[in-house]
N, C-alpha and C positions, 0 to 999 in steps of 0.2 A: 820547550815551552812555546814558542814560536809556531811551531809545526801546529801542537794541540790548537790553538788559537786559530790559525786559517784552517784547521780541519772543522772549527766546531759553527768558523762564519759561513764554511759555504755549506757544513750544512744547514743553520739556518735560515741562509738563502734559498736553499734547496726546499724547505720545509714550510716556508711563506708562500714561495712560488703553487708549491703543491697544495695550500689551501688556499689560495684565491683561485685556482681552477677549481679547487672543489667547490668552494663557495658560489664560483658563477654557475657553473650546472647545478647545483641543489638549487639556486632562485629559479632557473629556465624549470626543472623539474616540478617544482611549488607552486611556479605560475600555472605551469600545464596542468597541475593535478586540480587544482582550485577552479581553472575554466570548467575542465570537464564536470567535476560537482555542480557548478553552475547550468553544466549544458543539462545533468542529470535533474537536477532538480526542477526544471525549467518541463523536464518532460513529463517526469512526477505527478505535476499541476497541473497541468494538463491533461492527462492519463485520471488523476481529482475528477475533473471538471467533468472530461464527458462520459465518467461512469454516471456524476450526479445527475446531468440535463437526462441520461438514456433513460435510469431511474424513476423522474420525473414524467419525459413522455409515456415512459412505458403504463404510468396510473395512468394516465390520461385517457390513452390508448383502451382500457379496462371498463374507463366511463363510458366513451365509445358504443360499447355493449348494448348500453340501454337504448339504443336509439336505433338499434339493429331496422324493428317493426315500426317506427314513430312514423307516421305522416308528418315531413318537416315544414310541408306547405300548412298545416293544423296547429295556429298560435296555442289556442288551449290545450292540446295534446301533449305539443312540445314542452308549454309551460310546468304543466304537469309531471312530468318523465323529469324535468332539471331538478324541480324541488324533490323530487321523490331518491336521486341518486345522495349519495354518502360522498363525504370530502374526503380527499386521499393526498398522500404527499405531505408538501410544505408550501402547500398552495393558499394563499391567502382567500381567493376565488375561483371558482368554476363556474366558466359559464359556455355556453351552446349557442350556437346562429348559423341559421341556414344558409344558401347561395348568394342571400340579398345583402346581407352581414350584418342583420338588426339582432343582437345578442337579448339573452335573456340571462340571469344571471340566476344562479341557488339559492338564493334569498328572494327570487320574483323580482327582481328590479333587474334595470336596462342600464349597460354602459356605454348605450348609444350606437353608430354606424361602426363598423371595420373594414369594409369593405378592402378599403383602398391602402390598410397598414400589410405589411411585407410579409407580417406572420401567416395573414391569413389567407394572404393570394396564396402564399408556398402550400397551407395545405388545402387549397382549389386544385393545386397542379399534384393533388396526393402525396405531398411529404410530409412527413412531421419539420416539426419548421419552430423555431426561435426566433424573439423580436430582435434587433437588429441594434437597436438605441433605445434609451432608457427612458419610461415615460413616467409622469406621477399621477397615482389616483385619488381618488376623492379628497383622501385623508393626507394627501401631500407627499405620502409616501413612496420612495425610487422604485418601480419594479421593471423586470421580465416578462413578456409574455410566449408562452410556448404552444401551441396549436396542433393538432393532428386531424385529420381528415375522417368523416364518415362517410362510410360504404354504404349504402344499397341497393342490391344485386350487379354490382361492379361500379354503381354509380356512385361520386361524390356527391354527396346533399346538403353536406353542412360541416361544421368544426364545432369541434370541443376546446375550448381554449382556458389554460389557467393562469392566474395571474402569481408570481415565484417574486415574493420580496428580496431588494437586492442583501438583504441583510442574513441570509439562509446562503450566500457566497463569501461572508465572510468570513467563517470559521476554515474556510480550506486554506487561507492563507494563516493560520493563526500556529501553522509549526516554524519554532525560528531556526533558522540556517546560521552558518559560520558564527554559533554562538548568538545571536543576536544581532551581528554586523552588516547581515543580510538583508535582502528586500524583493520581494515578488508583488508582482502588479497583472492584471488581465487590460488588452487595451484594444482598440480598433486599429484600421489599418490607417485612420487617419491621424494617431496618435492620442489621441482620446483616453484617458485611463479610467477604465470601467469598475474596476474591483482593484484595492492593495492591502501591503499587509498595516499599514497605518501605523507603522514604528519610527523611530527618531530619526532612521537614514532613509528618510523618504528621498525619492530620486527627484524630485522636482517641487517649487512652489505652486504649481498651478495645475489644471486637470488636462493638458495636452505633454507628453513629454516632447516629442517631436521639435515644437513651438519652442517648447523652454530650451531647449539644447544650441536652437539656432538662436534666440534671442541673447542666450549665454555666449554665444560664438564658441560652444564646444565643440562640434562640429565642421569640417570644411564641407565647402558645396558637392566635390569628387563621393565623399564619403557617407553626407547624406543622401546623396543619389544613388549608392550601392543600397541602402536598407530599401530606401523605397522601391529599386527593382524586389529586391529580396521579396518586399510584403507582397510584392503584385504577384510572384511565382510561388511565394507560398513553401519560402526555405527559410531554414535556420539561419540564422548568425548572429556573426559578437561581435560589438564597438569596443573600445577601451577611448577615452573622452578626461577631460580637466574639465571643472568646476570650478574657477579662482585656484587656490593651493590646493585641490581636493582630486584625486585621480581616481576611477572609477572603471570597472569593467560588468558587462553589460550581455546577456546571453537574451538573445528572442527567439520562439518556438510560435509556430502556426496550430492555433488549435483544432482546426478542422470543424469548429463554429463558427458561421456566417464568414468574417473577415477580422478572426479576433485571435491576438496574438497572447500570450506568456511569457512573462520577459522575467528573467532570473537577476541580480546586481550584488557586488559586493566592493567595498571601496581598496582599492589599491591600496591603499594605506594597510586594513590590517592583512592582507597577503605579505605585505614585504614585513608587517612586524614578526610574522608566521618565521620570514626565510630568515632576518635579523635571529631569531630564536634558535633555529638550526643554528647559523651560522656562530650565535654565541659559544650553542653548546659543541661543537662541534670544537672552537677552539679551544674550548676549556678540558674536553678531551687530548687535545694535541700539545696540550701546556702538561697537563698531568703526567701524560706517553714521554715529552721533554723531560722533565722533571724525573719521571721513570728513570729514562735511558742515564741523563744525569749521575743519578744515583749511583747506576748499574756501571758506568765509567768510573766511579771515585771508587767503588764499592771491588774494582781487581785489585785496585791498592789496599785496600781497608776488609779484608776479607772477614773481619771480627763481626761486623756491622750487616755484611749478607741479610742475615733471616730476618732480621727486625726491618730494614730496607723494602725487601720484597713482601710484610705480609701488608706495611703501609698500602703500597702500590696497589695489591688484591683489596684491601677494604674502600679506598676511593674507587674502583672498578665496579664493587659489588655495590655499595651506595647508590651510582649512576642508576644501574640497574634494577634497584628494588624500588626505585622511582618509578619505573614504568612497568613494574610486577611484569616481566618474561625473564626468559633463561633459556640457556641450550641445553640440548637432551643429546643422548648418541646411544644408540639400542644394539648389543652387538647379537646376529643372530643365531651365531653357532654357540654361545654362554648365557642366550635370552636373558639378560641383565640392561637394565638402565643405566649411564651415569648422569647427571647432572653436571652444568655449568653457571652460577649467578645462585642466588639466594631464590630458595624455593618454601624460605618461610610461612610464606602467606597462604600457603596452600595446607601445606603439612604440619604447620605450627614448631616446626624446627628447620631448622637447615639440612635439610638432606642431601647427600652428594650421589647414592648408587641407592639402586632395589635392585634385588635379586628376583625372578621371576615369580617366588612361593609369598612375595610381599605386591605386588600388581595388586592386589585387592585394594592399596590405600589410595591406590590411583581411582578404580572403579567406584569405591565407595563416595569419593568429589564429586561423581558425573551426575546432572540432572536427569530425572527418570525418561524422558521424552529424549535424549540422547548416548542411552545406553547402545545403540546400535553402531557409536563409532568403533569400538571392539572389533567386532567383524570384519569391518570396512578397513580398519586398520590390520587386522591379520592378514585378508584377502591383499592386500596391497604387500604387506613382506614376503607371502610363502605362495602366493595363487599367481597372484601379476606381478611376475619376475621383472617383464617389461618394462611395467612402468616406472618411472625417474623420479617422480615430482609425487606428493599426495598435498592435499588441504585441504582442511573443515574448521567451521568455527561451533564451537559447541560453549554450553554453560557446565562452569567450574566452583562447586562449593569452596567458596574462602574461608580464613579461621574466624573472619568477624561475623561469621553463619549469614551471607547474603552469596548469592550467586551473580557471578558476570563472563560476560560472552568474553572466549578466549579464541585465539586463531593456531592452529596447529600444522605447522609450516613442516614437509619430510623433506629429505631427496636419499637414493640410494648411490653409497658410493661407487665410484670406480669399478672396484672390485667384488662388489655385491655383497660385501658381508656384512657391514653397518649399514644403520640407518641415522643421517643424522639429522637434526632439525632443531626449530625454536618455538616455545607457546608465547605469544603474544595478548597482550592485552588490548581486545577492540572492542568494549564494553559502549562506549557512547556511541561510537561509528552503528555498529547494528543497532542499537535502541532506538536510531534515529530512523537510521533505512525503516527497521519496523511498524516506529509510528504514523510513516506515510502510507506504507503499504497497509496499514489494518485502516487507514480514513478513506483509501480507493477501494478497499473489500467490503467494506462492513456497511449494515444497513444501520443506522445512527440510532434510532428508537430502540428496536429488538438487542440489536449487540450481535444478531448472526449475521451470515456473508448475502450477501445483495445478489437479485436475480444474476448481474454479469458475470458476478464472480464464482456461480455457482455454474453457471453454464462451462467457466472457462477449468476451474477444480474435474468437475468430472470428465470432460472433454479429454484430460490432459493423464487423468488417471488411467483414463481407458487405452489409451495410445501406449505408456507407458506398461500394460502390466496384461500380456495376455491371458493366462490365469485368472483372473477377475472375475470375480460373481459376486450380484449385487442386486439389490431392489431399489425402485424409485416411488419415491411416497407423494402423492400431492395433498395437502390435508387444508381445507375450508370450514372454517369456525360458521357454523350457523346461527343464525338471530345476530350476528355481531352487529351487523346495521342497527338493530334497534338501541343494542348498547349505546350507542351514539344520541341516537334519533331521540330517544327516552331519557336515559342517564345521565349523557354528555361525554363529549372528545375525551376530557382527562381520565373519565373513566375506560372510554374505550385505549384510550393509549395504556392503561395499566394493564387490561383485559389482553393485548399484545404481548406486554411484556410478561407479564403472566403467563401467558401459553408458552413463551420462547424460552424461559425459564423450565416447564414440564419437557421440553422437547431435549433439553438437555440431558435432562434423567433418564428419560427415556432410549437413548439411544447415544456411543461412546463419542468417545474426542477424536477416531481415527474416520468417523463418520461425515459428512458435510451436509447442515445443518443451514436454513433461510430461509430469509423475508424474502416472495418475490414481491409483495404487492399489497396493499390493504387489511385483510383478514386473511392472504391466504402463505401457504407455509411447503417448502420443500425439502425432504431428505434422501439424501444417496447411500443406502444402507450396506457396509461391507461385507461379505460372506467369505467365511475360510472356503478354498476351491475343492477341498476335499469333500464339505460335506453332501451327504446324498440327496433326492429330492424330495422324500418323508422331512428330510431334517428341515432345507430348506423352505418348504414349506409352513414348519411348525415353528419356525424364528418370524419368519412373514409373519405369520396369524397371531403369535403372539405380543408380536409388537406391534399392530395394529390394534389389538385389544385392547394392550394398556394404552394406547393411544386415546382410545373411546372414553375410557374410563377416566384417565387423570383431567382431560378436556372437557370433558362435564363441570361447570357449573354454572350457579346462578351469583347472577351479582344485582346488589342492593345500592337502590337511588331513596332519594328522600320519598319520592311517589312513585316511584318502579321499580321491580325486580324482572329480571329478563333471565332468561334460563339458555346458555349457550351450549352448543354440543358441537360436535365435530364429526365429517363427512371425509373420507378417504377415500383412493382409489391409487391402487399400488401394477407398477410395472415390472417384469424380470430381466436383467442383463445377466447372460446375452441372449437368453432362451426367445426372448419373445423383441427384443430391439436391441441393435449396437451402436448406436448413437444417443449422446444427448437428445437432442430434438423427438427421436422415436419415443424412446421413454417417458418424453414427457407429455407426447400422443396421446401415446396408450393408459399411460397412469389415469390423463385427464378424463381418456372417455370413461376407464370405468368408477371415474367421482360421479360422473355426468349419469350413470347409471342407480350409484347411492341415491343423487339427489331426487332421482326421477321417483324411487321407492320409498320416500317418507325419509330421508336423512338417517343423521345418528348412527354410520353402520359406515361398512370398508367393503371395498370391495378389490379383488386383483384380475388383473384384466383377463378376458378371455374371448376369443376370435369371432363370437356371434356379436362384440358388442360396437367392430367397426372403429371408425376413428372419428363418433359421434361427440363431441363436446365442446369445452369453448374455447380448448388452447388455443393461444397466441402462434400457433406454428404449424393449424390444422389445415 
């Protein structure tokens, strides 16, 4: 009796000792993962920010256009050409001013000198250029102003400058982090906070955080002195800081505008409630496994008792488990059979433990159409790439409550190459979240298609990846739409958009990239099977250009106007005729540039006589 007793204290001892090491590296692990989300999200917003300003210049840049021939020394010429140009963006105003910096604005009114504000000397020295500090106009209102320079025949003459309410930044902070716990802010380098997310763990009471953290004495002077090197060079880093009882960590990122940082925060607090979480359940695991083992000791003496003993033990195992819907899988490859490990209810609407290969269907028939391709990917990895060790993909899985959610499919091959064995997890929120950031950096906000960057950066990436590839590029220019505006009014010209970007849909598939670069105008990367010939390819061109012509026809009805839009194309070949983004979008433009010259209404695909005559942005 004696003996059983000190066997059962040291192991105890032994088994407390073993979980507070485990407990301390899962909090260093928790901390570490949660900075790095921090660091990640922090770049994100960032990555946000200057698709939107590029966005924004890049109309600008568009208005530009009109001023190509303007005599800018010729007030009435000038005046003329402003009111005559369309608003674009999410620009509150547009306005024009020559070298002198006496602006005219689109409405024929002045909002005085600029000579001497930061925006517009940067575009005197031809940059596109962002204001620097926040000013209010007429109406009291916080804005931005952003500027780009006009050319005439290499010369600057004057800027285009619009005026970007600060309230068109605040929806990029409006995704919440760590559940709600989180907090992002845009700031200066002098700590100034320009933009946040405006939720209950705001980081400070006042609009300098710098200021507050020293006035707080969160901060030592050693420590504040590292961020402000930090801001001057224009690197990353993290504080971790107290607030009264309140502890906090703290990621800042350099945006690559003017002197204006991204700063990521999450309070210490609920990280450790995160690791307290682990650390509970993790004993409550190690109490069960006690309690197991327990059992499985009284249970040599009491061998009546065995089966009902151990199916307890499996059903608090399998409980844990159907918590967080995964399971382990083990594939053997020379009996092509599955087994299962954990409760695979919620998939199969039973507990299934083995499929035999001639049953795989119940598997394929879960997968979302859009990820049918992990099959392949998955044979190729058992029978092709013997090599490889490791496989993972996350794909959507029909559950029995008929909703789909993102699962992660973890392999490794064993030792001896004959299984494979692994776990499905469940990362439903984790991707939903990555997603809705990355569709607010791709998407043009009006249309719902991918934004000139993102379309540059899609085909860029496709072409690299897929030498095989053949493909058209569409540049399509809704005609009369200015009048839509001019005549009918914005809301209507904004439906008139979404209108067209809806037919574009139809027109052409989901494996295709589809966008708003700019105002009225629209671009498509059309994919072609590499097999087919140049009769074919041709006769996919032509056809989808036509319905192009056709579903983009119409007229739209104001109370005193009806305007009649049509639509102007002019289509490029990959790789026949250009291998680059940039090329294709040359060539597509001259030959729009061609349509328009002919009376509109009509497509055209480019062809060698017609030069690289047009008004791309890349000519």
């Amino acid at each position: 009796m004696k003996l059983r007793i000190l066997i059962s204290a040291a192991l105890l001892a032994v088994v407390a000792g073993a979980f507070m090491l485990y407990v301390r590296i899962t909090n260093l692990v928790v901390y570490d993962t949660a900075t790095k989300y921090l660091q990640e999200t922090a770049q994100l917003y960032a990555g946000t920010f200057k698709v939107k300003f590029a966005d924004q210049l890049y109309m600008l840049e568009s208005q530009a256009r009109y001023f190509l021939d303007v005599d800018m020394t010729d007030y009435a010429a000038v005046k003329q050409t402003i009111l005559s140009t369309k608003g674009v963006g999410e620009f509150k105003r547009i306005s024009v001013a020559p070298t002198s910096g006496m602006t005219i604005n689109s409405d024929g009114h002045s909002s005085g000198n600029i000579l001497l504000r930061d925006f517009f000397k940067g575009a005197m020295r031809g940059e596109q250029s962002v204001s620097s500090s926040v000013s209010f106009d007429e109406d009291g209102e916080a804005v931005l102003s952003l500027a780009v320079p006009i050319f005439q025949k290499g010369m600057i003459v004057g800027a285009i400058i619009g005026t970007l309410p600060y309230t068109a930044l605040d929806e990029i902070f409006s995704v919440d982090t760590f559940n709600g716990n989180g907090y992002a802010f845009l700031a200066g380098s002098s700590g100034k906070i320009l933009v946040d997310s405006k939720n209950e763990n705001s980081l400070c009471t006042g609009d300098n955080w710098l200021d507050f953290l020293v006035e707080q004495n969160a901060l030592s002077a050693p420590a504040l002195s590292d961020i402000q090197r930090d801001i001057l060079l224009s690197k990353n880093g993290m504080i971790r800081y107290r607030i009264g009882k309140e502890r906090r960590v703290l990621v800042y990122v350099p945006l690559g505008i003017n002197d204006w940082y991204v700063l990521s925060a999450a309070t210490a607090d609920y990280i450790e409630t995160q690791q307290q979480r682990i650390a509970f359940n993790t004993l409550l695991v190690i109490l069960i496994i006690l309690t197991a083992f327990a059992l499985c000791v009284r249970l040599i003496f009491v061998l009546s008792k065995r089966n009902a003993s151990i199916e307890k033990a499996n059903e608090l195992f399998l409980s844990t488990n159907e918590s967080a819907q995964s399971f382990l899988f083990e594939f053997s490859i020379a009996e092509r059979s599955i087994t299962f490990t954990g409760n695979t209810d919620f998939i199969f609407g039973e507990d299934v433990h083995s499929l035999p290969q001639e049953q795989f269907s119940r598997i394929e028939r879960r997968l979302h159409k859009a990820d049918f391709a992990f099959f392949n990917e998955m044979r190729m990895f058992i029978y092709r790439h013997t090599e490889q060790k490791e496989f993972t993909k996350e794909i959507r899985i029909l559950r029995t409550d008929n909703s789909y959610a993102w699962f992660r499919i973890s392999a490794n091959r064993s030792e001896d190459g004959k299984t494979i064995v692994g776990k499905v997890t469940n990362v439903n929120e984790q991707v939903i979240r990555e997603l809705e950031l990355k569709e607010k950096a791709e998407t043009d906000l009006l249309s719902g298609l991918l934004n000139k960057v993102s379309l540059e950066n899609h085909v860029t990436e496709r072409i690299k990846k897929n030498d095989m590839l053949m493909g058209a590029f569409y540049i399509i220019d809704l005609d009369n739409f200015k009048q839509v505006n001019d005549r009918i009014g914005h809301s209507m010209g904004d439906m008139a958009i979404c209108d067209a970007s809806a037919k574009l849909k139809l027109v052409f598939s989901e494996r295709d990239y589809i966008a708003r670069i700019g105002g009225d105008e629209f671009c498509v990367f059309l994919q072609l099977r590499s097999n087919m010939l140049p009769n074919q390819i041709t006769a996919v061109i032509t056809e989808k250009a036509r319905s192009l012509c056709a579903i983009l026809e119409e007229d739209y009805n104001g109370e005193h106007a009806v305007v009649h839009v049509t639509a102007s194309i002019g289509v490029s070949l990959y790789p026949q005729q250009a291998q680059t983004y940039k090329e294709l979008f040359k060539k597509a433009d001259a030959a729009l540039y061609q349509v328009k010259r002919h009376g509109k209404n009509d497509f055209a695909i480019y062809e060698d006589h017609m030069g690289d005559e047009g008004e791309s942005v890349y000519a």
